[in-house]
C-alpha positions in Angstrom: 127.1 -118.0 -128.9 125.0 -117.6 -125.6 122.3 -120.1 -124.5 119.7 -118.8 -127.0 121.7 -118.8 -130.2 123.4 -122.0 -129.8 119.4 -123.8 -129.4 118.3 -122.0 -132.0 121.5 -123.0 -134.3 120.1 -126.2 -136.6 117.3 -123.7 -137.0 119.5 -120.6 -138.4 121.5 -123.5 -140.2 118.3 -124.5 -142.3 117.2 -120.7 -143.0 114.1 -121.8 -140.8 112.4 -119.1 -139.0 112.7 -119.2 -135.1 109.0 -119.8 -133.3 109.9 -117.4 -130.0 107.0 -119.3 -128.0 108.3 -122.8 -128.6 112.1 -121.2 -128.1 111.1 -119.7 -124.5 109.2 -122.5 -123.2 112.1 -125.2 -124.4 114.2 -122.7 -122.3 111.6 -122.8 -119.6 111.6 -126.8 -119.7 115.4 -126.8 -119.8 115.6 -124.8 -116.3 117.9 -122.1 -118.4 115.3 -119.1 -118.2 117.8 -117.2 -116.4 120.7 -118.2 -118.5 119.6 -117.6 -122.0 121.8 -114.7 -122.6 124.8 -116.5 -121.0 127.9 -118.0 -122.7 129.0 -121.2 -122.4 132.1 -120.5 -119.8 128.9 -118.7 -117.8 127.3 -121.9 -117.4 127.7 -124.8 -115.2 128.4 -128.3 -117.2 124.5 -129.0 -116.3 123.6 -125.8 -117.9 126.4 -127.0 -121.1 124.7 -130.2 -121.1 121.0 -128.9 -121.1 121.9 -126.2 -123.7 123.2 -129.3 -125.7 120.2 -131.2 -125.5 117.6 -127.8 -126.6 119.8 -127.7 -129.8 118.7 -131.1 -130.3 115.2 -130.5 -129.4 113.8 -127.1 -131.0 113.3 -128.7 -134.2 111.2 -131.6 -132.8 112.6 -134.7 -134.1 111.1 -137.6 -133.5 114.1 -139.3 -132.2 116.8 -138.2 -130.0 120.4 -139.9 -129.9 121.4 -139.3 -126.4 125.4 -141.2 -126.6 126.6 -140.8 -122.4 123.9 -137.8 -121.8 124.9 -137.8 -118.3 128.6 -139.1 -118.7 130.9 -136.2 -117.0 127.7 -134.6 -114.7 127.8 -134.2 -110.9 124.8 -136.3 -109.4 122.4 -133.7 -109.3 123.2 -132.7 -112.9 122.7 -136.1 -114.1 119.5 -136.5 -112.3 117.9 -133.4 -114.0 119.4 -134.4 -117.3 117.4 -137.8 -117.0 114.4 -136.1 -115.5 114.7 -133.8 -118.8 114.9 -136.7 -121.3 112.1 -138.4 -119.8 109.7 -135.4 -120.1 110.7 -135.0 -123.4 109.6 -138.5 -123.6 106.4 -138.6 -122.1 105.5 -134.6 -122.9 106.6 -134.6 -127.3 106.4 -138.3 -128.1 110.1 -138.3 -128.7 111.4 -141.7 -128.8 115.0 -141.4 -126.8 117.7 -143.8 -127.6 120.7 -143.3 -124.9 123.9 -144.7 -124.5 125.0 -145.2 -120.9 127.6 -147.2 -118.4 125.2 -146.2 -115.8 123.0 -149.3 -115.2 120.9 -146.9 -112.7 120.2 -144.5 -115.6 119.2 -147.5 -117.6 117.0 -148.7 -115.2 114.8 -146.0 -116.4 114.0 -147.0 -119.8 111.0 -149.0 -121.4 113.7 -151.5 -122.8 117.5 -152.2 -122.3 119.3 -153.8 -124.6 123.3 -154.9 -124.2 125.8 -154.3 -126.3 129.4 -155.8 -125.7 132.0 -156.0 -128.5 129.4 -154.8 -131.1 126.9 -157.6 -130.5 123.7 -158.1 -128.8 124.4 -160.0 -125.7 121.0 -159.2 -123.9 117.6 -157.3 -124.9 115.7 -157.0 -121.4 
């Protein structure tokens, strides 16, 4: 499936139709306007990644599960990925719960909390 068809996918899954507007300017926000007919083996991981995340997206959920969002990126690709996440954020409400290593990543978000062995060990 190219870019388009794989973030439109939960869509086509739930015989919901596709809103064209809302599906070019998630592309726009995604940086993948000139990429939407691409294939995934076109695509850089950043591209992969940011595809990943519109499928999650396009039906506006309130809440995104995000588990290592940034986990096998280059620097720049996990910077944009962040930056994405955090407009999503601020821009559609979307509450954002992400699972990261990265303590610089977490750094970012209105509350951290620490998990080790499947217990709370710190909620900052």
């Amino acid at each position: 499936m190219n870019v388009e068809e794989n973030i439109t996918l939960p869509l086509s899954l739930d015989n919901r139709k596709i809103d064209r507007k809302r599906l070019n300017d998630l592309i726009h926000l995604l940086g993948l306007d000139s990429r939407k007919t691409h294939l995934p083996n076109e695509l850089s991981g950043g591209q992969q990644q940011r595809t990943s995340i519109g499928r999650a997206m396009i039906t506006n959920p309130a809440i995104i599960l995000a588990d290592e969002p940034t986990g096998n990126l280059d620097s720049k690709s996990s910077d944009e990925i962040v930056e994405l996440l955090k407009r999503s954020n601020r821009d559609y409400k979307q509450t954002i719960v992400m699972i990261t290593h990265n303590m610089e990543i977490a750094k970012i978000a209105d509350r951290i909390i620490k998990i080790e062995d499947g217990k709370i060990v710190k909620d900052m």
